[in-house]
N, C-alpha and C positions, 0 to 999 in steps of 0.2 A: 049732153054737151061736154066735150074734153076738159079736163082743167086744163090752167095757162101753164106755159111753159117753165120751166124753172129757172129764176135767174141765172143769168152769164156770171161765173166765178170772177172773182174780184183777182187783178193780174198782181202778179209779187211788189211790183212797182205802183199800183193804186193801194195797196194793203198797206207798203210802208211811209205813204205820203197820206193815207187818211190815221196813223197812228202820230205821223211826226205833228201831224195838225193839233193831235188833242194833247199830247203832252206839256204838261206844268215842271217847270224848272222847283226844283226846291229849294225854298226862300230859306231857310235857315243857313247862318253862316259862323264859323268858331273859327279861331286860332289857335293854331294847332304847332309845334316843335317841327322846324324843319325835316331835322331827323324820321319826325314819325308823318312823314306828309308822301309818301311811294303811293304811288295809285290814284293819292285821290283829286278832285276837281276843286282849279282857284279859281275864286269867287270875285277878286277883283285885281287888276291890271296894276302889275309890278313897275317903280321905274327904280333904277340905279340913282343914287348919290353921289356914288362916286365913279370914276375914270378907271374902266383897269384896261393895262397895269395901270397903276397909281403911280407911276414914274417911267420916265426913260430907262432899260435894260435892256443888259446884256442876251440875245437865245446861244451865246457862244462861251464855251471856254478858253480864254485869250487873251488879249492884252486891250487896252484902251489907250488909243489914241489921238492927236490930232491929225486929221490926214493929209494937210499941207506937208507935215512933219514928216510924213510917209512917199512923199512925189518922184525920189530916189528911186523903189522899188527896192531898195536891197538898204535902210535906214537903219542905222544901232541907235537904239535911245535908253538909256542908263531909266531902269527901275523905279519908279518914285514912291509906290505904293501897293499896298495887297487889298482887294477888295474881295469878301466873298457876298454871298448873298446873306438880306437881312441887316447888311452893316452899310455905313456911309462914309464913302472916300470923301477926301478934303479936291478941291480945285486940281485938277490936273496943269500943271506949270509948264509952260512950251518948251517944245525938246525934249519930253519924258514920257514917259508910260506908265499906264500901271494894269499892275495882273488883275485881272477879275477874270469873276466864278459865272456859271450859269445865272441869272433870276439877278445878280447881284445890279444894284443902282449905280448907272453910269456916271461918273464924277463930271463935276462942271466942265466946258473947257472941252473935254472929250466930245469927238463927234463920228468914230468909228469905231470897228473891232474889229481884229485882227485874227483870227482864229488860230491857237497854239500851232496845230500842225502847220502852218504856214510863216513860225519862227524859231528861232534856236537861240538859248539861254544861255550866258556865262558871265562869271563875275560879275550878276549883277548889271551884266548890258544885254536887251533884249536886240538881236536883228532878225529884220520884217522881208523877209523874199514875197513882199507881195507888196502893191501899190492899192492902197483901199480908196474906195468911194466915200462921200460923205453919207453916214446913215448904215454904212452898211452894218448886218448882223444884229443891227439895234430894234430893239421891241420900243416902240413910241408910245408912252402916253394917253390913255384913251384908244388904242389902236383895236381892242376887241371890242370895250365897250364905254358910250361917252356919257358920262354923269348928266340925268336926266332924259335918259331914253328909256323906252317902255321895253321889257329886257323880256316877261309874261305878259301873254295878253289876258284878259280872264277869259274864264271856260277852257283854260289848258290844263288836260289832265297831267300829273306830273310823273315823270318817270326820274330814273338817276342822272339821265341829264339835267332835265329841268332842275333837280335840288340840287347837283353840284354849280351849275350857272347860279342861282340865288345863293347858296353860299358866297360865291367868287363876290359878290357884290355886298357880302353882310348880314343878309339878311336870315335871325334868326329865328324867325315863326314867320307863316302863311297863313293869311285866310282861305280857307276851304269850303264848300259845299258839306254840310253836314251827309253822314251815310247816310244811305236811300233802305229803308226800311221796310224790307221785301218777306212778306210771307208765304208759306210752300206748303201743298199738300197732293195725295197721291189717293187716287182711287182706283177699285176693284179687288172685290172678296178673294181674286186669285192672289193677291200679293203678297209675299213675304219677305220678314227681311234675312241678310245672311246671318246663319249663327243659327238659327232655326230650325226645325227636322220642314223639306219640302212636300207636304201633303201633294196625293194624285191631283193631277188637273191646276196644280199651283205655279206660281214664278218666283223667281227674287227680285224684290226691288230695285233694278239697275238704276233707274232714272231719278233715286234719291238722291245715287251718288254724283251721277254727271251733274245733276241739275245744281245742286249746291256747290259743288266742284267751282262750275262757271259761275254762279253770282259771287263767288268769293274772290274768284279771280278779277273779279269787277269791284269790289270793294264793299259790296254790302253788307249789312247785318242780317242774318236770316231769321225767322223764325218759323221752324218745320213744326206743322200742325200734323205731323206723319199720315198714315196711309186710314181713308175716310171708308165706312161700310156704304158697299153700294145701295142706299136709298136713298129719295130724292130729299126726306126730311133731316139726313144724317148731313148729307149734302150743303143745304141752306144752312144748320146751328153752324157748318165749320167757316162757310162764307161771312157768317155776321159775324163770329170771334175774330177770325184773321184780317175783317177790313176795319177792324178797330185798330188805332194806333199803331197801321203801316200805309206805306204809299203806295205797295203793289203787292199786289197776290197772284200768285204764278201757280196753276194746277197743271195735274199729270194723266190724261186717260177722261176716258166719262166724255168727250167731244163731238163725240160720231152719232148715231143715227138710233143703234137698239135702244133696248128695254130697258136695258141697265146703265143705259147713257145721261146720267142726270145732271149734269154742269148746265147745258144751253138752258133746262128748264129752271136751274136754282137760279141761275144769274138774271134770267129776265123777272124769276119771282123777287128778288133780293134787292136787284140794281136794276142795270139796261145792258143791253148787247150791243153795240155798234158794227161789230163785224164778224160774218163766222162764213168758212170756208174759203179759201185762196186756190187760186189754181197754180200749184205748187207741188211736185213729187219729186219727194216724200215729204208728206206733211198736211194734204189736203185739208182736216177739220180742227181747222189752228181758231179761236174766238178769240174776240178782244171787245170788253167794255167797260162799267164803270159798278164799285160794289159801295155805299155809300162814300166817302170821300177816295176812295180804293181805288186806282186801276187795276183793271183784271186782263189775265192773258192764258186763256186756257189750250193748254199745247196737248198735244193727242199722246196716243200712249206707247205706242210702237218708238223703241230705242234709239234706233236711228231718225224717226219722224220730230221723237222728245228736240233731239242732241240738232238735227240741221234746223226747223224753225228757232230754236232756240239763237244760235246763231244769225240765223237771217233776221230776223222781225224780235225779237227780245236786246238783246246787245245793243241796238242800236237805241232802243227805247227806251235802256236803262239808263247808257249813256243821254240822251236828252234830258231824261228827267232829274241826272246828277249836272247839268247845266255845258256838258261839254258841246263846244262851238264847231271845232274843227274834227276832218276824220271818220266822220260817223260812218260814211259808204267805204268799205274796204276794200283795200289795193288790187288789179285782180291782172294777169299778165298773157297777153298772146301766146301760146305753146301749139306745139305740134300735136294730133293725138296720135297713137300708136296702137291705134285698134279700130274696131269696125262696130257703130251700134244702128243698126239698121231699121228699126222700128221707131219712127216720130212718135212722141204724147203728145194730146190733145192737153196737157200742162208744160207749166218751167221745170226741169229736172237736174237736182243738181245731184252729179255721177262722182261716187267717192272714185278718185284715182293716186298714183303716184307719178314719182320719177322715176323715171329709168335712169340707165348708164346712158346711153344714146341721147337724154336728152327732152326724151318726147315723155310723154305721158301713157301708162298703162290701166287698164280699166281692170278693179277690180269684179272677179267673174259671178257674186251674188248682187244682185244693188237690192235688192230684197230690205224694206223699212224696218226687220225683226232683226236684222244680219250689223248685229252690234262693232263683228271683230272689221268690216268695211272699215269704221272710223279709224280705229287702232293702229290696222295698214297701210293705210293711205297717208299723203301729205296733205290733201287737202279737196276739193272739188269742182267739176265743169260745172260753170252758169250754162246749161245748154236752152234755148229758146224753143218753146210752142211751137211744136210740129217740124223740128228739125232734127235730121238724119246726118249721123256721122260716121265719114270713111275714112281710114287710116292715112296721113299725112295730111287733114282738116287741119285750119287754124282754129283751137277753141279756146274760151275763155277761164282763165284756170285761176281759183283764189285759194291761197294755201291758208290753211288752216293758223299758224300764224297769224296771218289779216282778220282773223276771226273770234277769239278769244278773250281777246284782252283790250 
């Protein structure tokens, strides 16, 4: 009797919807210095205090006036007062003006600006070659933002926008999602690292480096359990150290099929396996399950296989389990391709390319899962679909590298 057939590979798009399922946000939460808050995830939903601006102002260098005062178009009105920013004019008195600076608070009374280049100064009497509206050139009060509006939502990771916006409003610490607390290891007796003499039939470490590279770029704290000897029992000790007191452990190699592949067999002896193999190239014998409190994500070993799951199915995983809401699927743009790849996969492959001068997109000539210098070159990757074939001036789906990262 035949055995049964082998399961159908689990599609990139069931792979990252049975991982978004099992992820646990992490409940710890600190406050943290504005200052020291770039990257990471707020834990609860900001609102303003206060109105900014916090006053009616000037965005002009120019004069303030009333603009009744102005219906001439060509009005002289004798100087009343100097306002720069920072300082408070007295009541603007009808028939007069007064200078002010950029950012400076608009005195009572006043209800336009007049912008310098649009008047000429002497003795002390300004005239206005222009007729103003009421409002005009003025920054209104609450006009960005109105005291008691929600300014962060939570699960927004923050960048230099996000913390000069929370400045603008006061606000000198954020609550954050504590760091996600990720440990790394790397298997196979070929590997070494650099600095090294390279014994025959050896490699170097590439994927130490990308791999920590990107969780740092993510905000995590790592702890590298370095490169494990290939047996199954070396295997398991490094799984029960590393799922102690982290929330994910991310291996390198050991996923696939030989002899010396011992990840799928530690994890089911250690934890459970939820998911192994994706129909995905490059990247096929990607696992993902659970090592006592541990989530596990066992990524293959080939450099470029490491480097694009990594981005596909990791990133977005880390990002959940650091609480971030918005964002997770990344931006990806219709482009031209500018080459010919004429053989469909029976998987999703995602084709390192660039940009051209023209425009379109060029295919770099290895896509080979070992062919590191691909990443280097490229801007970024086709999402190209299962069993489809691309002819040069196709519309394909291109996500640059950018949208991937961070």
């Amino acid at each position: 009797m035949s055995a049964h057939p082998p399961k159908p590979l689990l599609s990139v798009s069931e792979a990252l919807h049975s991982m978004a399922s099992a992820a646990r946000v992490v409940a710890q939460v600190e406050q943290i210095d504005t200052l020291a808050a770039n990257g990471r995830v707020l834990a609860e939903a900001q609102v303003s205090a206060m109105n900014v601006p916090s006053m009616d102002n000037t965005q002009m260098d120019g004069y303030a006036v009333r603009a009744a005062d102005c219906a001439s178009g060509s009005a002289a009105l004798p100087v009343s007062q100097r306002i720069a920013a920072g300082h408070v004019g007295s009541e603007l008195a009808p028939g007069t003006a007064a200078r002010i600076f950029t950012g400076a608070m608009l005195p009572a009374g006043a209800d336009a600006v007049v912008m310098q280049e649009q008047c000429t100064l002497q003795d002390g009497v300004v005239t206005l070659q222009h007729r103003p509206q009421v409002g005009e050139w003025i920054r209104r009060a609450g006009e960005d933002i109105r005291a008691g509006s929600v300014i962060l939502p939570a699960g927004t990771r923050l960048r230099s926008q996000e913390l000069g916006l929370a400045a603008s409003v006061g606000l000198a610490t954020l609550p954050v999602r504590r760091k996600l607390r990720v440990a790394v290891f790397f298997t196979g007796d070929e590997l070494t690292m650099p600095g090294q003499p390279l014994a025959p039939g050896a490699i170097y470490n590439s994927n130490r480096y990308t791999l920590r590279a990107l969780l740092e770029n993510l905000q995590c704290e790592i702890s590298d359990f370095g490169i494990v000897p290939d047996t199954l029992a070396a295997t398991r000790a490094v799984l029960r150290a590393s799922a102690q007191e982290h929330d994910l452990i991310i291996t390198s190699g050991g996923v696939s099929v030989g002899e010396e592949d011992h990840i799928k067999p530690a994890v089911e002896a250690e934890g459970q396996l939820n998911m192994w193999q994706i129909a995905v190239k490059p990247g096929k014998p990607l696992a993902f399950g659970e090592v006592a409190s541990a989530f596990f994500i066992g990524l293959p070993g080939n450099p470029v296989s490491s480097f694009i799951t990594f981005l596909l199915f990791v990133r977005p995983f880390v990002l959940r389990l650091q609480g971030v809401e918005q964002g997770l699927a990344p931006r990806s743009y219709a482009m031209r391709a500018d080459f010919n790849w004429p053989k469909a996969d029976r998987r999703n492959e995602f084709l390192r390319v660039r940009l051209n001068p023209a425009g379109g997109l060029e295919l770099f000539n290895n896509q080979s899962s070992g062919v590191l210098t691909s990443t280097v070159w490229g801007d970024g990757v086709i999402d190209n679909p299962a069993g489809q074939v691309i002819a040069a001036g196709d519309t394909v789906r291109f996500i640059p590298f950018s949208e991937l990262m961070y």
